[in-house]
BADORO-951958 format. One record per residue: x, y, z of N, C-alpha, C in turn; residue number from 1; residue in one letter. Coordinates in steps of 0.001 Angstrom, whole numbers, plus 500000, padded with zeros to 6 digits. Each point is the difference from the previous one (the first is absolute). Layout:
N
SITE     n.X     n.Y     n.Z    ca.X    ca.Y    ca.Z     c.X     c.Y     c.Z  lumdo  rolum
SITE       X       Y       Z       X       Y       Z       X       Y       Z    NUM      a
...
END
This chain:
300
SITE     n.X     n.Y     n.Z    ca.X    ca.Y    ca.Z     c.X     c.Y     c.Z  lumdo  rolum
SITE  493449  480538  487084  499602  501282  499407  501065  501054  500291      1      x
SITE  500234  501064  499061  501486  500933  500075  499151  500909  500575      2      x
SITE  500601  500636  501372  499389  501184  500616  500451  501122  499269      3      x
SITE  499288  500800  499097  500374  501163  499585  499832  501171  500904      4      x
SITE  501368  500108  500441  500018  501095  501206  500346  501474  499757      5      x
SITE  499373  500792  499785  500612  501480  500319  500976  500559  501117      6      x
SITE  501199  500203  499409  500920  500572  500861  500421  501602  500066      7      x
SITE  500090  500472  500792  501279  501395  500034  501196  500109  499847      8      x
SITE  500367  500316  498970  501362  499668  499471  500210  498499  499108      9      x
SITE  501059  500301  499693  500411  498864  499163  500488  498490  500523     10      x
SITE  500057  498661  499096  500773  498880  500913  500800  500504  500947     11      x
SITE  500414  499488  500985  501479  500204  500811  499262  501183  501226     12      x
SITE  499182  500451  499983  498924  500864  501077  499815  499794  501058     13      x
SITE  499739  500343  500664  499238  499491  501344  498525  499591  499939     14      x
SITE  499543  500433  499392  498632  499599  499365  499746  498821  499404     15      x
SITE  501012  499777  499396  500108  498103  499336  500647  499277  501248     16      x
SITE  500714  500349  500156  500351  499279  501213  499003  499540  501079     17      x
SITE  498972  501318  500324  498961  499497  500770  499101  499158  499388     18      x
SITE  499784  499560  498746  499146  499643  499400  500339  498596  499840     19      x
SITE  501342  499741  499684  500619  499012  500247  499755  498924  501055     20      x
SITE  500120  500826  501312  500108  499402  501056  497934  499816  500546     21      x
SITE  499384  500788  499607  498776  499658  500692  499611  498666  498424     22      x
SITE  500166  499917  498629  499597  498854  499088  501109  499163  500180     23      x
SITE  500726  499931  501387  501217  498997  499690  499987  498605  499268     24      x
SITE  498557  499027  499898  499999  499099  499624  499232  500065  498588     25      x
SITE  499982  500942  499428  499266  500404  498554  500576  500287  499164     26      x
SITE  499629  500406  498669  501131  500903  499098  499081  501187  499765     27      x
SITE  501132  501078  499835  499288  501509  500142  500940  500602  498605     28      x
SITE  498976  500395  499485  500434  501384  498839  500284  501098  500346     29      x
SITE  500936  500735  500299  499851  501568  500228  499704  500659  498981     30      x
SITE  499277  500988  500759  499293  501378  499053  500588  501030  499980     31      x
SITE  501270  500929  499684  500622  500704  500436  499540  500853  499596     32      x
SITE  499958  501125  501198  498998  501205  500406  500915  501198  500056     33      x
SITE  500222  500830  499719  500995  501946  500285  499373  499999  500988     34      x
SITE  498565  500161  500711  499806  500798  500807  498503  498977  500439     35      x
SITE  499350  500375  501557  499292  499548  500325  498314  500230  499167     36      x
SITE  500001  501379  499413  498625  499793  499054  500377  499704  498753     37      x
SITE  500971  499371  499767  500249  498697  498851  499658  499186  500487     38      x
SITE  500619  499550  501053  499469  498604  500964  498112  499832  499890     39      x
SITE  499550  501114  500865  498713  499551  499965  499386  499738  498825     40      x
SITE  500543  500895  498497  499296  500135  499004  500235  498386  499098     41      x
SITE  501103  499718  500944  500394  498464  499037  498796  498902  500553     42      x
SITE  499244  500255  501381  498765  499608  500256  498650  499895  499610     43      x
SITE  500236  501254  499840  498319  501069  499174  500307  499020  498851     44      x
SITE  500904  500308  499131  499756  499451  498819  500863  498569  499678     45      x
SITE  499745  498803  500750  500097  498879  499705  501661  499616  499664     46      x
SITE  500288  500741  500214  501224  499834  499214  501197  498852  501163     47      x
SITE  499534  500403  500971  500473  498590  501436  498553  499944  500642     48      x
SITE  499964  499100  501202  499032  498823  500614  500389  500765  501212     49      x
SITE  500879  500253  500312  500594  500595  501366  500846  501213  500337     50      x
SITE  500115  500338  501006  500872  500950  500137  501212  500433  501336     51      x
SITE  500887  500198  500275  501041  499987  500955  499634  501537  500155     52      x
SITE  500093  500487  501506  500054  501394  500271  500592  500255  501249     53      x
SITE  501015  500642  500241  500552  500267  501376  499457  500708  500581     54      x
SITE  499406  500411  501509  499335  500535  500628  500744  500558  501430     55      x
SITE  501058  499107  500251  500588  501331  501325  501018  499107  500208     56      x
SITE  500995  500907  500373  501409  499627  500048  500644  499784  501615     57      x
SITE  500401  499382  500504  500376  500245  501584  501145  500978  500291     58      x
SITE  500108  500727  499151  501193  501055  500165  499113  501754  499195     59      x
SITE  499726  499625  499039  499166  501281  499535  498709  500317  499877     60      x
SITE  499435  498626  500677  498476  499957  500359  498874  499847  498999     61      x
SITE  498941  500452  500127  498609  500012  498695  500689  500528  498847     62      x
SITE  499994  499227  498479  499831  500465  499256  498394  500394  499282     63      x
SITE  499778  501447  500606  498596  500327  499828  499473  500233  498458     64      x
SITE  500609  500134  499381  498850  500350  498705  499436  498664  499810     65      x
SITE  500498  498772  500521  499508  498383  499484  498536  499627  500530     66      x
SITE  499876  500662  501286  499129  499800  500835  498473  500596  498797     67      x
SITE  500159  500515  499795  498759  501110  498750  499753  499334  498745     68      x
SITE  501889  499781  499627  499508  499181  498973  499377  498593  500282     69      x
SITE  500321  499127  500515  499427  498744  500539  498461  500491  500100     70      x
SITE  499177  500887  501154  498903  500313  499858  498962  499936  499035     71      x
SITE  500634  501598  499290  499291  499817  498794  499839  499281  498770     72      x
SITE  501163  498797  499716  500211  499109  499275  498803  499112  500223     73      x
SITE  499735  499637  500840  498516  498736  500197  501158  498506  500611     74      x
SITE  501285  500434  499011  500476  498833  500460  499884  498679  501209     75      x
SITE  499962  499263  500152  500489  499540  501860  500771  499185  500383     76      x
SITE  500559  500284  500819  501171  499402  501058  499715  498505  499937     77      x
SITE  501092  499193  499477  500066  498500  500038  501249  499543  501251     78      x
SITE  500612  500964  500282  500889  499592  500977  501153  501187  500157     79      x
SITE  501034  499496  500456  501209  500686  500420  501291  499193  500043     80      x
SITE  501136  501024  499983  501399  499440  499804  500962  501000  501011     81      x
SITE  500598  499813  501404  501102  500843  499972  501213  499475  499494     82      x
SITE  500710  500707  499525  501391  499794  499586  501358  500382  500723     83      x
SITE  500712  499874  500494  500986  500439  500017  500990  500988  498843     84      x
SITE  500365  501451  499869  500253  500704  499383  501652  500033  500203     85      x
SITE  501000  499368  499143  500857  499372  500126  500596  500912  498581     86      x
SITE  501067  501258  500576  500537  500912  498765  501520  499366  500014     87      x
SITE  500462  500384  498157  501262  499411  499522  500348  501033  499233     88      x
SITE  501206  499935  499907  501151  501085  499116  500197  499089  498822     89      x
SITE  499829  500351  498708  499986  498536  498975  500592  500841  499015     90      x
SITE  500613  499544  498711  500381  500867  499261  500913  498862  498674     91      x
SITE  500193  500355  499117  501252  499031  499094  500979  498371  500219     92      x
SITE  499987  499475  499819  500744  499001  500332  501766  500988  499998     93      x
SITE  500300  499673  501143  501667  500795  500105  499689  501352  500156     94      x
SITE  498928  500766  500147  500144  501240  500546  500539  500037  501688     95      x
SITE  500864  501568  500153  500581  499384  501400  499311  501499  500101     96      x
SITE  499606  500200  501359  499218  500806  500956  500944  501479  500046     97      x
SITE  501533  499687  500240  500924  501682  499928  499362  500392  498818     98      x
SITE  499619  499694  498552  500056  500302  499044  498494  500483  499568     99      x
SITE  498733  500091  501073  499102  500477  499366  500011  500875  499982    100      x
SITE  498865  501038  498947  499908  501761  499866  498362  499717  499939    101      x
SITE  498903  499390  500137  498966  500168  500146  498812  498591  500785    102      x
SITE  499584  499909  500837  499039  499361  500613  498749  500052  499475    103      x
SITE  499197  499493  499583  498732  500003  499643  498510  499225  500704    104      x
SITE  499266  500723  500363  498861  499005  500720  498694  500894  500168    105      x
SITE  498913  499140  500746  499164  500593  500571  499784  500840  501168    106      x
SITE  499698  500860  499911  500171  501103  500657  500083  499462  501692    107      x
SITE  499331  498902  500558  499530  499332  501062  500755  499607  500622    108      x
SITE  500578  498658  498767  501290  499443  500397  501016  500463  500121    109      x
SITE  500519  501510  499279  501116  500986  500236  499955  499948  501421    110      x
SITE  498561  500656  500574  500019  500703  501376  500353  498965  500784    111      x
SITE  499446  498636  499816  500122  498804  501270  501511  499367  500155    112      x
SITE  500829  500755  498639  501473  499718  500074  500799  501045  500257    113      x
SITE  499528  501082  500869  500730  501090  500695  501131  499862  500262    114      x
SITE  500633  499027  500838  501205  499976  500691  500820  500009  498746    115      x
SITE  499713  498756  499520  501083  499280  499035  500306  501089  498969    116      x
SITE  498951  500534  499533  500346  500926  498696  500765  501603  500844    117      x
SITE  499569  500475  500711  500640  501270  500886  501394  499670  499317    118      x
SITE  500800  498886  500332  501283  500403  499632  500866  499796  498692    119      x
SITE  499119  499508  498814  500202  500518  498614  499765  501214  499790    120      x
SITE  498687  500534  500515  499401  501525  500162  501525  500957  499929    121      x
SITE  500086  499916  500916  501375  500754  501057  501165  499574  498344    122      x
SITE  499915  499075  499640  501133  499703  499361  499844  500697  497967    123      x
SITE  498407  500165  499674  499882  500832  499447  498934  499398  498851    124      x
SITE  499863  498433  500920  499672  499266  498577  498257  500313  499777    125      x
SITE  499314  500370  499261  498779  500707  499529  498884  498735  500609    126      x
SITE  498763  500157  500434  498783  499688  500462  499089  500167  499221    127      x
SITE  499259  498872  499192  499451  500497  498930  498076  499399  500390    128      x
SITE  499294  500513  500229  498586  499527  500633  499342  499375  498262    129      x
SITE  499581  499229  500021  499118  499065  498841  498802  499397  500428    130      x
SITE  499407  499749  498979  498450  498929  500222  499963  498976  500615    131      x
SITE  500870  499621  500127  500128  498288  500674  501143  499243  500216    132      x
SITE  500510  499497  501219  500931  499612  499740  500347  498516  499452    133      x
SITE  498846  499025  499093  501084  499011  499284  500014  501169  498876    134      x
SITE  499035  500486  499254  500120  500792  498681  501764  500818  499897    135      x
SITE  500044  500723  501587  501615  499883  500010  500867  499406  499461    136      x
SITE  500003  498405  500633  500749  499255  499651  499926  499607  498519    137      x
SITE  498502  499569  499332  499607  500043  498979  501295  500179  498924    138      x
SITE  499353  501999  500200  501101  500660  498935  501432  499746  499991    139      x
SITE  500504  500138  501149  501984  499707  500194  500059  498262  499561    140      x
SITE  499269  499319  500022  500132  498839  499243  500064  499911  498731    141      x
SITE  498478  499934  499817  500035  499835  498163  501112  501322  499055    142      x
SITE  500181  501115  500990  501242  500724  499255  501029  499778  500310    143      x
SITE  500360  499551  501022  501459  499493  500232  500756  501401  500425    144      x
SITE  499309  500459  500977  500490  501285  500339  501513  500098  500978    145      x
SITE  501067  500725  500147  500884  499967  500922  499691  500512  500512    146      x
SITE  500521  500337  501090  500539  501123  500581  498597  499984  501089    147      x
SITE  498582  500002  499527  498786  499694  500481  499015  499357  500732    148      x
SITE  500141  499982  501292  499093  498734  500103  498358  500319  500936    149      x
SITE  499846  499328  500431  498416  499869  500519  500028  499388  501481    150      x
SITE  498484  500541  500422  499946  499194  501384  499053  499139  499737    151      x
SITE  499815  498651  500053  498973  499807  500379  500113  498386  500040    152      x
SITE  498826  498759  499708  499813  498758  500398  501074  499288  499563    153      x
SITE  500439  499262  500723  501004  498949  499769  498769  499047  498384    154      x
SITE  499401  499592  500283  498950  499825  498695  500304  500606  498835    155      x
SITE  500016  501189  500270  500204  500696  499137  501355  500055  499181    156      x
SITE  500926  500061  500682  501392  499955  499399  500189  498695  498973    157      x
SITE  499347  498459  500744  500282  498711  499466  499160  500225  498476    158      x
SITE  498684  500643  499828  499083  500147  498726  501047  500994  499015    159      x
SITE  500852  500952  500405  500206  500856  499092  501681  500085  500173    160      x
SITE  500686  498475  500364  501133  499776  500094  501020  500934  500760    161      x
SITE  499464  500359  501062  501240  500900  500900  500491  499300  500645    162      x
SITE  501161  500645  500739  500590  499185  500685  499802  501342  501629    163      x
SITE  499625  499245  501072  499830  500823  501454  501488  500315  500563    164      x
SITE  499826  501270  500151  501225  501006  500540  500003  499745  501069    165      x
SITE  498979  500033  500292  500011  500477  502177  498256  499523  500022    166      x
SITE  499836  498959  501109  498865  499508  500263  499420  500171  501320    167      x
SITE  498642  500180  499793  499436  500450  501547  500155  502316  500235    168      x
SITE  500272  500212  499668  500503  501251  499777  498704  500831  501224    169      x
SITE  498714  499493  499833  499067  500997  500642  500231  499943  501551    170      x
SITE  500266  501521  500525  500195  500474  500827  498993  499158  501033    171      x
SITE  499048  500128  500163  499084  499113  500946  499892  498855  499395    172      x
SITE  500378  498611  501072  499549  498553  498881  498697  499550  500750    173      x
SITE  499206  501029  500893  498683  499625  500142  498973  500957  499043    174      x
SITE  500114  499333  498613  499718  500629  499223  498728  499401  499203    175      x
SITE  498651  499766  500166  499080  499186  499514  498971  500870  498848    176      x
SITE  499635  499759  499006  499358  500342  499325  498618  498753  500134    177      x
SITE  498590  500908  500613  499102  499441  499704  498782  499704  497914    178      x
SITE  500173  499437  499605  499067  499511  498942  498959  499462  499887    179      x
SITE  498741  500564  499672  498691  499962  500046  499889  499106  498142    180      x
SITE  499455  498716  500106  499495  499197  499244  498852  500450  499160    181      x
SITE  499614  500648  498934  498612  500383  499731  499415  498984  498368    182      x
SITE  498777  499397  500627  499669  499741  498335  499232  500515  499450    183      x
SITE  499675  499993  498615  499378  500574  498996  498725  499044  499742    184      x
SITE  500066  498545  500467  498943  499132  499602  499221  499847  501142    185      x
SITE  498762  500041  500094  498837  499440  500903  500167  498608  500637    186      x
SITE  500127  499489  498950  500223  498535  500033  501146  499033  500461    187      x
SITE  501313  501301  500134  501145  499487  500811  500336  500597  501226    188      x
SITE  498795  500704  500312  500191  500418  501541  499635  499069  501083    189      x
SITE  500921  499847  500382  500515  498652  501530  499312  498725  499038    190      x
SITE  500081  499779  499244  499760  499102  499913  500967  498409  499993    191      x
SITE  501600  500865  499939  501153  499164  499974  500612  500285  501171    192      x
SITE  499278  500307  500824  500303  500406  501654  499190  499188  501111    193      x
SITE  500831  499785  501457  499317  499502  500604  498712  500845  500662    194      x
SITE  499351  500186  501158  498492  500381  500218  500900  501905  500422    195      x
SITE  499577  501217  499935  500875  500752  500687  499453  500376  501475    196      x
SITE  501328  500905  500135  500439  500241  500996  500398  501729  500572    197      x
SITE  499643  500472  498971  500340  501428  499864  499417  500560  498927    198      x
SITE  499706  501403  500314  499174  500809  498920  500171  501156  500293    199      x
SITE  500528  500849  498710  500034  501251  500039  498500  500713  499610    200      x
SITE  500059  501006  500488  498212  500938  499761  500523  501234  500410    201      x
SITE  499070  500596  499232  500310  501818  499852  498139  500403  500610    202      x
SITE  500170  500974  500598  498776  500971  500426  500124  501045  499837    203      x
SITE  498776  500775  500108  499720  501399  500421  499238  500202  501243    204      x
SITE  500211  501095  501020  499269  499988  500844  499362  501414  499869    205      x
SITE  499112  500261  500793  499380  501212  500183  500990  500886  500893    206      x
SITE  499943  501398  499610  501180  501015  500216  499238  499989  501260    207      x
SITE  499793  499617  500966  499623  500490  501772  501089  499185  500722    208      x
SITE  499641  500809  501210  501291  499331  501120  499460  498999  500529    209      x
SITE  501316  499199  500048  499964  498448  500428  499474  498776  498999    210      x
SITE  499675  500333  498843  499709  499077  498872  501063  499327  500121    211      x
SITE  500940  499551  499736  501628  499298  499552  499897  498943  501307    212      x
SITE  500026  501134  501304  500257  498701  501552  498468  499546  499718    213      x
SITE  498943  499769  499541  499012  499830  500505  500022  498171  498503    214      x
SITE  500375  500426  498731  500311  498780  499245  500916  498881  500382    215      x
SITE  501469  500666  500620  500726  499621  500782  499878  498611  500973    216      x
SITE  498555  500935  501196  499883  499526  501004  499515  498615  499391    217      x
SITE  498745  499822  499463  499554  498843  499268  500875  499160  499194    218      x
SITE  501021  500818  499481  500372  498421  499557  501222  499477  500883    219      x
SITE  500221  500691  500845  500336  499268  501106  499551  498850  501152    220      x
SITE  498614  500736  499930  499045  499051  500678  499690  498825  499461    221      x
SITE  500322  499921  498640  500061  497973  498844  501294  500193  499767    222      x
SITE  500965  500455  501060  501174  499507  499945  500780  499418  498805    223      x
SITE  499974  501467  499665  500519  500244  498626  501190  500589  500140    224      x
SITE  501520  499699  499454  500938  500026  500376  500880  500887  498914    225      x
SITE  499859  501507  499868  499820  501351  499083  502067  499690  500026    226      x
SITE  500740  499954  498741  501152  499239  499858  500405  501589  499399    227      x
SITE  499071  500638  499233  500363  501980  499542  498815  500548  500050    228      x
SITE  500096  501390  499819  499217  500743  500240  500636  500949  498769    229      x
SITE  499257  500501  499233  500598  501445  499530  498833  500440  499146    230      x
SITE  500296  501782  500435  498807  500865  499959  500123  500565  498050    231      x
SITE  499622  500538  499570  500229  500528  498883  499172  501289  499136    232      x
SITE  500243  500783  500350  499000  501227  499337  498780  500189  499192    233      x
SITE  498971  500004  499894  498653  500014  498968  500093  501301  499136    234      x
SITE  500795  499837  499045  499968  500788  498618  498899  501003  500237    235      x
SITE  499817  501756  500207  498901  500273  499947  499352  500324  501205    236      x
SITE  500418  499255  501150  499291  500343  501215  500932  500211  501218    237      x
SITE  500440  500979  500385  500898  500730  500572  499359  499213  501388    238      x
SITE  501772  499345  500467  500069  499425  501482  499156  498849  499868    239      x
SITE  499299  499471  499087  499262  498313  499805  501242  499019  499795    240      x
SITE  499394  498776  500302  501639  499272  499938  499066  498783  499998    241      x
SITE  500855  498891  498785  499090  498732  499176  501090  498969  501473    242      x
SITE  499682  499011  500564  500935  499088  501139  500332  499117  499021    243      x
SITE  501237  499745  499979  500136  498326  499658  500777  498803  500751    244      x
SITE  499637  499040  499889  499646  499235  501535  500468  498532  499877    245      x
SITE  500915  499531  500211  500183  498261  499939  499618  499198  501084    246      x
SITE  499396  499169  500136  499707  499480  500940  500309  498700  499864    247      x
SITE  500132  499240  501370  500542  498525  500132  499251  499528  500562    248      x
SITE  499524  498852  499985  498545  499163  501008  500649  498440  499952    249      x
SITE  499089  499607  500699  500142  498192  499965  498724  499578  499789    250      x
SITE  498520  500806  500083  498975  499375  499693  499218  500711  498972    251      x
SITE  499880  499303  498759  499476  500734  498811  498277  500399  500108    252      x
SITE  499688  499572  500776  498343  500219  500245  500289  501360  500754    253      x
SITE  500745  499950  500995  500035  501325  501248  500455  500902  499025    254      x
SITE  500856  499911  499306  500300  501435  499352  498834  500481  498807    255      x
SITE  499715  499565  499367  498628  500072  499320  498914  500743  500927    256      x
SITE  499828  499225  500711  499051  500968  501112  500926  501224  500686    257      x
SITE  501053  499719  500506  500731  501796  500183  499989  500938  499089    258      x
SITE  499643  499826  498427  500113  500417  498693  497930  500885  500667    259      x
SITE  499443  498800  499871  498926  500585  499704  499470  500875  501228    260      x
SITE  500455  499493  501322  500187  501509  501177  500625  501226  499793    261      x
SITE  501065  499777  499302  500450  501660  499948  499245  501130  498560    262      x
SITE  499699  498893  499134  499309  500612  498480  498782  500854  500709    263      x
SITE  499212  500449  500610  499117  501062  500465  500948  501115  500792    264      x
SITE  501081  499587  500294  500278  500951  500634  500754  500938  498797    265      x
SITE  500742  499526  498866  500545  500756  498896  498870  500216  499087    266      x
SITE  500911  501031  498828  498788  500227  498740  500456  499643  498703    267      x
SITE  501306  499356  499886  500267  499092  498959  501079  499078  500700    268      x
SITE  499388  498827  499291  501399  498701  500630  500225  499226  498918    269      x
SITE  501047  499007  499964  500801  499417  498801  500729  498811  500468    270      x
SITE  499870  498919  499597  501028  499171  499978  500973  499690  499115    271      x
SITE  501242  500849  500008  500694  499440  499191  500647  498767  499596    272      x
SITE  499896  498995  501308  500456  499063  499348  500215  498434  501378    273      x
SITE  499620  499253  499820  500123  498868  501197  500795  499203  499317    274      x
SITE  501145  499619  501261  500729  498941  499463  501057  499528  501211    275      x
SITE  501160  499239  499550  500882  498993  501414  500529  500910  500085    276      x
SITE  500367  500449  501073  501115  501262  500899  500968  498907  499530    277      x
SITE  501109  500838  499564  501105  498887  499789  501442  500614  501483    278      x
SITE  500962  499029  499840  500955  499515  501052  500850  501882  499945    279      x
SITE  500408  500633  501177  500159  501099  499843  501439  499390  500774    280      x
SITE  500940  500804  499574  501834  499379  499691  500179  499605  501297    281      x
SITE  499421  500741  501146  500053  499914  501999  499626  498588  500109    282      x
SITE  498926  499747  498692  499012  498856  500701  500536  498334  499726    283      x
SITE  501026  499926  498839  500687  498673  499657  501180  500566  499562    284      x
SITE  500325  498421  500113  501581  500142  499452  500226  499082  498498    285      x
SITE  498734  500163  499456  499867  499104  498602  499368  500988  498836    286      x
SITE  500129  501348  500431  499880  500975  498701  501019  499963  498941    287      x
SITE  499264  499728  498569  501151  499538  499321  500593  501775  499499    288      x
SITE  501872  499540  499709  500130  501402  500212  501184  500088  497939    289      x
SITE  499747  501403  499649  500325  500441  498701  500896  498671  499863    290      x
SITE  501158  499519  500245  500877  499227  499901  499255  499041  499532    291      x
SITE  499054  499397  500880  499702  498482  499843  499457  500191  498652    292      x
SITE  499127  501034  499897  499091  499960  498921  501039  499964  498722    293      x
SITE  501029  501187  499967  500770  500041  499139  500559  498617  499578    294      x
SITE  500399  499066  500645  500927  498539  499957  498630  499472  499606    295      x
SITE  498664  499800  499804  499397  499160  499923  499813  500290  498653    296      x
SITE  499830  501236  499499  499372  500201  498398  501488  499970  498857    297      x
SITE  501309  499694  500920  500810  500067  499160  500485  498333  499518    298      x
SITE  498983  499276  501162  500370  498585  499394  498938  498787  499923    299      x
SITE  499168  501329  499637  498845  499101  498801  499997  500248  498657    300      x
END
């Protein structure tokens, strides 16, 4: 069956890439999305089965508006992907680097390539912030742009025929982008998964002191192993704050019952989503990385 996946951004993304790597043994359609309420809306309305969403970066942290949208979507969490965030200077076949007058990318990846770009900066050559960086590459491809090039996936360059200037470029190479798995079907939640192991859930608590340590304390006590925490504002109610919460367990009965100990103590709770905690980059040395993926789809 073809996973019709909703992505952010176009082929050559980080978003396909993650999508790539968590259906590694499947075939996947991308859904190419401008923006994340395209993404969800490519859900709402059938138009993909699934969806790719980045959720926090190990260098620029929560990407928060996702957290709301995920919420209020109904969607739920089928799993996770970190990636390794692996930036490239790509541009023309025979473009040479003295000779650019403009850089183009996502605003993100500009910043996470500080060092490297500072000294074109200095040299005069223009910084240009865009939607995405394969869509970058995208355009200087199919136009055959000089002088122009892009930052972004080595993936990306091979789909839209560039050739890589300068590889590795991002200033920090402990650079991980986490990806939250979401489906659109009832019927394909965990069901192509082994038993889980982790579950994200959102609450509300009552505005009095000590509500938060007092949910806390309990699910500590079923040794529940809280992997984030992050608070988020209640639209409307000045100083209220919605938690959202991942948790890691080894016994699926105990956390179920830690679920149903802390639910009296809040006044709305949610599961967004149960599924396998997947391998976090510290934790193996068999995360497959942009490269591999790239060499694998170029020789099938």
């Amino acid at each position: 069956m073809v996973k019709k996946t909703a992505i952010q951004g176009v082929s050559g993304s980080f978003h396909e890439i993650a999508a790539r790597q968590y259906f590694a043994n499947e075939t996947i359609q991308p859904v190419e999305c401008d923006s994340f309420n395209a993404l969800f809306d490519a859900l709402q309305f059938k138009e993909a089965n699934f969806a790719v969403v980045a959720i926090e970066n190990s260098v620029a942290g929560s990407i928060i508006p996702n957290y709301a949208h995920i919420k209020n979507s109904g969607f739920k969490i089928i799993g996770e992907v970190y990636l390794r965030i692996e930036q490239n200077l790509v541009g023309i076949p025979g473009q040479k680097i003295d000779s650019i007058k403009e850089i183009h990318s996502h605003p993100m990846a500009i910043e996470q390539c500080g060092e490297f770009l500072n000294p074109l900066r200095r040299k005069g050559v223009k910084i240009v912030n865009s939607e995405d960086t394969a869509l970058s590459a995208k355009r200087i491809g199919e136009n055959r742009i000089a002088n122009t090039v892009a930052i972004s996936s080595r993936r990306a360059a091979e789909i839209y025929h560039l050739e890589v200037l300068a590889e590795s470029i991002e200033t920090n190479k402990e650079n991980f982008t986490r990806f939250l798995i979401l489906s659109g079907e009832e019927a394909n939640n965990n069901t192509h998964r082994l038993t889980p192991n982790k579950s994200s859930i959102c609450f509300k608590l009552p505005h009095e002191q000590g509500s938060l340590s007092q949910a806390l304390s309990v699910l500590t006590y079923y040794k529940m192993n809280l992997t984030k925490i992050q608070s988020l504002p209640i639209v409307g109610k000045v100083w209220q704050y919605l938690f959202y919460v991942d948790l890691v367990f080894d016994d699926y009965e105990k956390y179920r019952l830690s679920l149903k100990a802390i639910e009296p103590l809040t006044t709305e709770m949610q599961i967004l989503g149960e599924y396998r905690q997947a391998y976090r980059p510290a934790e193996t040395e068999q995360l497959i990385t942009q490269n591999e993926i790239s060499h694998d789809y170029k020789t099938r």
